[in-house]
C-alpha positions in Angstrom: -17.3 9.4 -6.8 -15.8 7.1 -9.8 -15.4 3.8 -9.3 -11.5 3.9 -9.8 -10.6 6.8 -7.4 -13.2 5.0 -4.2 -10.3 2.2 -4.9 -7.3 4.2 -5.1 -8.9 5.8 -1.8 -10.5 3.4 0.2 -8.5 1.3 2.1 -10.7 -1.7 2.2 -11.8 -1.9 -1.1 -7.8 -1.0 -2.4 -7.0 -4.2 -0.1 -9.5 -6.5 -2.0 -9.1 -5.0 -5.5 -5.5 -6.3 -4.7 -6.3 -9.9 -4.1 -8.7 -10.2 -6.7 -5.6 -8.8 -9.1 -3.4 -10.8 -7.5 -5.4 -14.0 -7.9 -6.0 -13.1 -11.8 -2.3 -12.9 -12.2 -1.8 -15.9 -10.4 -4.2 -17.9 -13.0 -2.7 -16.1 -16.4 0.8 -16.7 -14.9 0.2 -20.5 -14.3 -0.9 -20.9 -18.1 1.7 -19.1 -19.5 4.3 -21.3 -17.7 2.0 -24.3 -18.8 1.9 -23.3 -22.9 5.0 -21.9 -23.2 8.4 -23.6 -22.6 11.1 -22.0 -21.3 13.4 -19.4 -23.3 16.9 -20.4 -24.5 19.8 -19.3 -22.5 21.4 -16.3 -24.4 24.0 -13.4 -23.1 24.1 -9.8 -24.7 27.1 -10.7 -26.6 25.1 -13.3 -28.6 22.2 -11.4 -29.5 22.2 -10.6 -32.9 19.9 -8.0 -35.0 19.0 -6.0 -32.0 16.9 -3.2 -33.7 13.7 -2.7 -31.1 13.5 -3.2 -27.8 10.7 -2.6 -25.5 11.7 -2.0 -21.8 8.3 -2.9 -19.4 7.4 -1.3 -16.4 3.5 -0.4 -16.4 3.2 0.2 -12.9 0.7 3.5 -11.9 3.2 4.2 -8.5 5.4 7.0 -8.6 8.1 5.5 -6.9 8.3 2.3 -8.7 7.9 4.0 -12.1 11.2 6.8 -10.7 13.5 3.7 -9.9 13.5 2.5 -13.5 14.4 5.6 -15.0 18.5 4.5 -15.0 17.3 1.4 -17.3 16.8 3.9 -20.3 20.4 5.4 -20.4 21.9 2.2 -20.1 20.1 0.2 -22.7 20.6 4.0 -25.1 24.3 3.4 -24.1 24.4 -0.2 -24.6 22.4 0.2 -28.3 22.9 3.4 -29.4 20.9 3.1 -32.9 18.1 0.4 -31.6 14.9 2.1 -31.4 13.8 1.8 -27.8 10.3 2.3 -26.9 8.8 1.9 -23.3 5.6 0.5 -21.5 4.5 2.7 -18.9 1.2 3.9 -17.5 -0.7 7.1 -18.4 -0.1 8.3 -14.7 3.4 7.7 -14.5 4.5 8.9 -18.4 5.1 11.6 -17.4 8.2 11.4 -15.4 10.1 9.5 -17.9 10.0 12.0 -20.1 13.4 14.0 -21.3 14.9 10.6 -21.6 16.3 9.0 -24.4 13.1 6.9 -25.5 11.5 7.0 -29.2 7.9 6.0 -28.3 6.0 5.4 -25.5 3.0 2.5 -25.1 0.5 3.7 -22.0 -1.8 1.7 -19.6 -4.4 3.1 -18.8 -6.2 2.6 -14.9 -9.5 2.1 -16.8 -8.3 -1.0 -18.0 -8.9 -2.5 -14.6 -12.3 -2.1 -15.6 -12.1 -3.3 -19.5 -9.9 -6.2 -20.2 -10.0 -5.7 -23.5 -8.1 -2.7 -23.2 -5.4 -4.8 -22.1 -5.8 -7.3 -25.1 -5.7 -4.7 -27.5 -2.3 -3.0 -26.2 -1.3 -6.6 -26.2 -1.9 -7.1 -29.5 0.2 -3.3 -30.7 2.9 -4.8 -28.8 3.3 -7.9 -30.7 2.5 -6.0 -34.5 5.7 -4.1 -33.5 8.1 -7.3 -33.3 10.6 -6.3 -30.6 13.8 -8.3 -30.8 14.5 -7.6 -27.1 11.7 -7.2 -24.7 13.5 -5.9 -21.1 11.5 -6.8 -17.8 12.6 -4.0 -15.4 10.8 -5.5 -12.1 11.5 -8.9 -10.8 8.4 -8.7 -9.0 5.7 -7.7 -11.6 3.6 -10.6 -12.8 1.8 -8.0 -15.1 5.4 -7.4 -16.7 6.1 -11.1 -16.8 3.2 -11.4 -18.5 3.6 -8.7 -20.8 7.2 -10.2 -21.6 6.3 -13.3 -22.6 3.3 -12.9 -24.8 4.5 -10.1 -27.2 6.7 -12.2 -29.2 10.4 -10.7 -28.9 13.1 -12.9 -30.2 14.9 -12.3 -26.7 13.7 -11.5 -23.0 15.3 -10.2 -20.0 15.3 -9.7 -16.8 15.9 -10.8 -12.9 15.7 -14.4 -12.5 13.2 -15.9 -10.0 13.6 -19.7 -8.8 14.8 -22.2 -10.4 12.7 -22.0 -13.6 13.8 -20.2 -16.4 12.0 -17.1 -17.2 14.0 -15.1 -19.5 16.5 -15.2 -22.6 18.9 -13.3 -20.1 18.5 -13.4 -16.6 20.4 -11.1 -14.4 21.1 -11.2 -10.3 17.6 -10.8 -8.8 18.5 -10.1 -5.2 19.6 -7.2 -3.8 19.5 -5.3 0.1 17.8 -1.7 -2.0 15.6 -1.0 -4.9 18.3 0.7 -6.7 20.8 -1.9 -6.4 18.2 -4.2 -8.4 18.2 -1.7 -11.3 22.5 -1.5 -11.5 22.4 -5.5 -11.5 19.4 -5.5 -14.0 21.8 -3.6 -16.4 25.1 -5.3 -15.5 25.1 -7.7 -18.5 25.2 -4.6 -20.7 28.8 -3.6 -19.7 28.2 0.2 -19.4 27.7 2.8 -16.6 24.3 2.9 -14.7 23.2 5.2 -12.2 22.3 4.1 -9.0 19.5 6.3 -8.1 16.9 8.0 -10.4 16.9 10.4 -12.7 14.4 13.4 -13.9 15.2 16.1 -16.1 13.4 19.3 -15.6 13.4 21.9 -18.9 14.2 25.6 -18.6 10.8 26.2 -19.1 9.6 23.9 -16.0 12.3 25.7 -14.1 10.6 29.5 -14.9 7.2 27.9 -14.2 8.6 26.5 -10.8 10.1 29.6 -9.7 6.7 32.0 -10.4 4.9 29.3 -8.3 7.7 29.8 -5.3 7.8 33.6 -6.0 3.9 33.1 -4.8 4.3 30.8 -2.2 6.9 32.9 -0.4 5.8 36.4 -0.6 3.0 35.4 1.3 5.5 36.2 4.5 8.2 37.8 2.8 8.7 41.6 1.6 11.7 40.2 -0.6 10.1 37.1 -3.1 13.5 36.9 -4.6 14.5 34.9 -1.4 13.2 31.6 -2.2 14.8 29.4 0.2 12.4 26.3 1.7 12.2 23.1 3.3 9.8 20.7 1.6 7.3 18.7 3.7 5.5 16.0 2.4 1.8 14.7 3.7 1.4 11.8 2.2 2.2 8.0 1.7 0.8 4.9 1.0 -0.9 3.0 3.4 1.3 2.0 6.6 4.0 3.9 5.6 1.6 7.2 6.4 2.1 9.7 9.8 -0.9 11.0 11.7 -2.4 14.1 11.6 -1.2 14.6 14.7 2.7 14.4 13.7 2.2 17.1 10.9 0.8 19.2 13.0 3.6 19.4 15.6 6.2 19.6 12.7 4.5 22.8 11.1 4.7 24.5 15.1 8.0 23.4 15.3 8.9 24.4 12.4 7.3 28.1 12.9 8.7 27.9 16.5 12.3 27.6 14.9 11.5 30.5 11.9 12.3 27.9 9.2 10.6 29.0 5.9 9.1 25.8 5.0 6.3 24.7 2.2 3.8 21.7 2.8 3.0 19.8 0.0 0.1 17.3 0.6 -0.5 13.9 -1.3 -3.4 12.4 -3.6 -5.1 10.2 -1.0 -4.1 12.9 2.1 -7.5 15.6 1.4 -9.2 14.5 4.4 -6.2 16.3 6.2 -6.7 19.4 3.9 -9.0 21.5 6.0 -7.0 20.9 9.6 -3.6 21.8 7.9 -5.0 24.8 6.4 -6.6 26.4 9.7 -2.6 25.9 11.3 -1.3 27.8 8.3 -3.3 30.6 8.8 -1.7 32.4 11.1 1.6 31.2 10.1 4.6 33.0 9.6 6.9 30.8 8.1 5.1 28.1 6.0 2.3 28.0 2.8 0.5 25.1 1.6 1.2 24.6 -2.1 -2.1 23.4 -4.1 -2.1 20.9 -6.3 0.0 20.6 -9.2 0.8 18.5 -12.6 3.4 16.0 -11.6 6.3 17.8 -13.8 5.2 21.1 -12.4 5.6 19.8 -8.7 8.9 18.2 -9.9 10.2 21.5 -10.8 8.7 23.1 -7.7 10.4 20.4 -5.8 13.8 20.8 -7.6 14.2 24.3 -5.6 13.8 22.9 -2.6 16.4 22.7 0.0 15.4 19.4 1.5 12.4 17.6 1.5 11.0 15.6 4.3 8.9 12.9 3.7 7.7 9.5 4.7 8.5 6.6 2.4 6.4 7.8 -0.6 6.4 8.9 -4.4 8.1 12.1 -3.8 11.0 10.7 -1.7 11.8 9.0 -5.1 11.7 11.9 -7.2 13.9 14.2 -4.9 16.6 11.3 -5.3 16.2 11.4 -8.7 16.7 15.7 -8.8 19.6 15.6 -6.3 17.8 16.8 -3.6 18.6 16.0 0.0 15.9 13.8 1.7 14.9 13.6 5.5 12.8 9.7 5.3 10.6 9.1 8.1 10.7 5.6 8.0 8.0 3.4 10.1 8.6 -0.2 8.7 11.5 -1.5 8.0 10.4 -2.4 4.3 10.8 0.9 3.8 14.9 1.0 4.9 15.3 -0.6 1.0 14.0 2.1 -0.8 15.1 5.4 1.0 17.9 7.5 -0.5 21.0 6.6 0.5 23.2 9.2 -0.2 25.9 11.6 1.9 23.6 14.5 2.3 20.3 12.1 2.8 19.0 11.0 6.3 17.0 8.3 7.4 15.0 8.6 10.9 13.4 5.5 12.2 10.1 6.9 13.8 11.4 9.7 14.9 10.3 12.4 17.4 9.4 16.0 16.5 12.6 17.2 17.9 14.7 14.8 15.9 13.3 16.0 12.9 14.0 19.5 13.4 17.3 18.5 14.4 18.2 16.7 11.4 16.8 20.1 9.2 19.2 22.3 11.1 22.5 20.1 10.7 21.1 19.4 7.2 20.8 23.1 6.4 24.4 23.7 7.9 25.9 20.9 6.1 25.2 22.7 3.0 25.8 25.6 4.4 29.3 25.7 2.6 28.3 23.1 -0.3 24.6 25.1 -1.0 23.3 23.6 -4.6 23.2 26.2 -7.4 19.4 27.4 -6.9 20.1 27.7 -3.0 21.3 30.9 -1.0 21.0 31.1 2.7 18.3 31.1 4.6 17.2 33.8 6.2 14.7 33.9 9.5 13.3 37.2 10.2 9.3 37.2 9.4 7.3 40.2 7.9 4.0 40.7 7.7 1.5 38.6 6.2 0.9 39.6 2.7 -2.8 40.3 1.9 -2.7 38.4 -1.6 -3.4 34.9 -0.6 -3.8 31.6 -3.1 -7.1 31.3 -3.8 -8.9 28.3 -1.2 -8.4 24.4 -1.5 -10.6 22.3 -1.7 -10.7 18.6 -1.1 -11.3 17.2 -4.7 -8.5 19.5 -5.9 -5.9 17.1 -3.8 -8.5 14.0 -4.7 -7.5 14.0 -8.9 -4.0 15.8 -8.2 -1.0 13.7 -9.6 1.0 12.9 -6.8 
């Protein structure tokens, strides 16, 4: 196995790869504080020749990399004929794109492993000479870092302390993750949306719909009828359900006849082969395999609701309008969830909550169904012979969410 995915997957060796990061921040931070002195006070009304601007959020997560997607518009909004580029990561990329961004700078996970990867993006950064460089997480030492040592005439982001960290800093505290993005771009004076935002092309949309067409006609004389509730088996560390939870949803789920699909997460294969053997003689529910990240986006898009733990995917059905169901086991996770009308949030729930919440979910939008939803229909057919071909584990290990 490669060194990078036993970290991502291990939980030990993910918990020590994290102090050992944590502690190199910790040093770079402290002599970047020590050599350089604090930025001047500015506001967005006294910055002058505002031509490029770099907006930093290199962070591999899914989640984290969804929540700063509102940043883009409003900075487009703000400077309409700046050239904006953006840090990301080569995992995340993807999701940001559609957006109103003229270039994008990627770091890479192998850079873990080779430093001098990092020096050299370091280096492109400064050759470019932003005039604003726009730190989207308070949190992020790596963005801090990156902020400070790419040479933009001006800086921004949340403050921290009492120490001065930016040209302009902006409210840092807020009760939900999206509340820190609006306040982020409140100096700017223009609209921001308070949850993310993903654009799917028509193309993704077709792609997304043969996929269903499969998935569905696995039970269903009539694949036109593509109608499904979203499950999600995944999550990161504590904020993960047992085996034994999934499995009681799926025969709940098949003892109610809801059509459902079951989408399982990166670090979730050692659940693969259990999941499968329940499937088998369902009725009502597939297991989708792996897909790109954009493709399960657009997959994701049709879906009536998605349930899901605090995780990657609760992020990116708030950012395609979809109702979520959060399963939420620490109360961490109460700042991140979606928090709008048709969204619910169960605090570690029982199986028969959960399908309750689906059914007044479904007839909530009965009369308010989104544009790619009719009703759902219940009867079962015979299982189709055509089946997807079998999953393995290592096709979940190197999938992208």
């Amino acid at each position: 196995m490669h060194l990078l995915t036993l970290l991502r997957t291990n939980y030990y060796l993910k918990i020590m790869a994290r102090i050992l990061e944590k502690r190199m921040k910790q040093y770079l931070l402290g002599g970047i504080r020590y050599i350089l002195k604090a930025p001047a006070p500015e506001t967005i009304d006294s910055l002058v020749g505002i031509e490029k601007i770099l907006i930093i959020r290199p962070n591999f997560r899914m989640g984290n990399a969804l929540i700063s997607t509102p940043v883009i518009d409003a900075f487009r909004d703000r400077f309409p004929s700046a050239r904006i580029d953006y840090l990301a990561t080569d995992k995340t990329w993807p999701l940001l794109q559609q957006r109103p961004v003229d270039h994008f700078h990627l770091l890479s996970r192998a850079a873990i492993l080779r430093p001098w990867q990092c020096v050299t993006l370091l280096r492109r950064l400064r050759a470019q000479h932003y005039d604003l460089a726009v730190q989207v997480s308070g949190g992020s030492t790596s963005g801090f870092i990156v902020t400070r040592l790419i040479g933009a005439r001006y800086s921004m982001g949340s403050g921290k302390g009492h120490q001065r960290w930016y040209s302009i800093e902006t409210e840092g505290k807020s009760s939900h993750a999206y509340d820190g993005i609006v306040n982020l771009t409140r100096p700017l004076g223009v609209a921001c949306r308070n949850r993310p935002l993903l654009q799917i092309t028509e193309q993704e949309r077709y792609q997304a719909m043969k996929e269903i067409q499969q998935l569905v006609s696995l039970h269903r004389e009539d694949p036109s009828n593509t109608n499904f509730i979203a499950i999600f088996v995944g999550g990161h560390q504590n904020k993960r359900w047992p085996l034994a939870f999934w499995l009681m949803l799926i025969d709940a789920m098949e003892a109610r006849k809801i059509r459902y699909v079951v989408f399982l997460g990166p670090e979730e294969f050692r659940l693969l082969a259990p999941i499968q053997r329940r499937l088998l003689s369902s009725l009502y529910g597939s297991l989708c395999p792996p897909l790109p990240i954009r493709q399960f986006a657009a997959v994701l898009e049709r879906a009536r609701l998605l349930v899901t733990p605090d995780s990657g995917p609760m992020h990116l059905a708030a950012a395609l309008d979809v109702a979520t169901i959060s399963l939420v086991r620490q109360k961490k996770s109460l700042a991140f969830v979606p928090r709008e009308a048709y969204d619910t949030i169960l605090w570690r729930p029982e199986i028969r909550t959960v399908i309750e919440a689906i059914r007044a979910n479904l007839d909530g939008q009965s009369s308010t169904a989104p544009a790619h939803s009719v009703s759902l229909t219940n009867q079962p057919t015979q299982r189709a012979a055509a089946s997807i071909p079998p999953l393995h584990s290592a096709d979940y290990l190197h999938s992208s969410y």
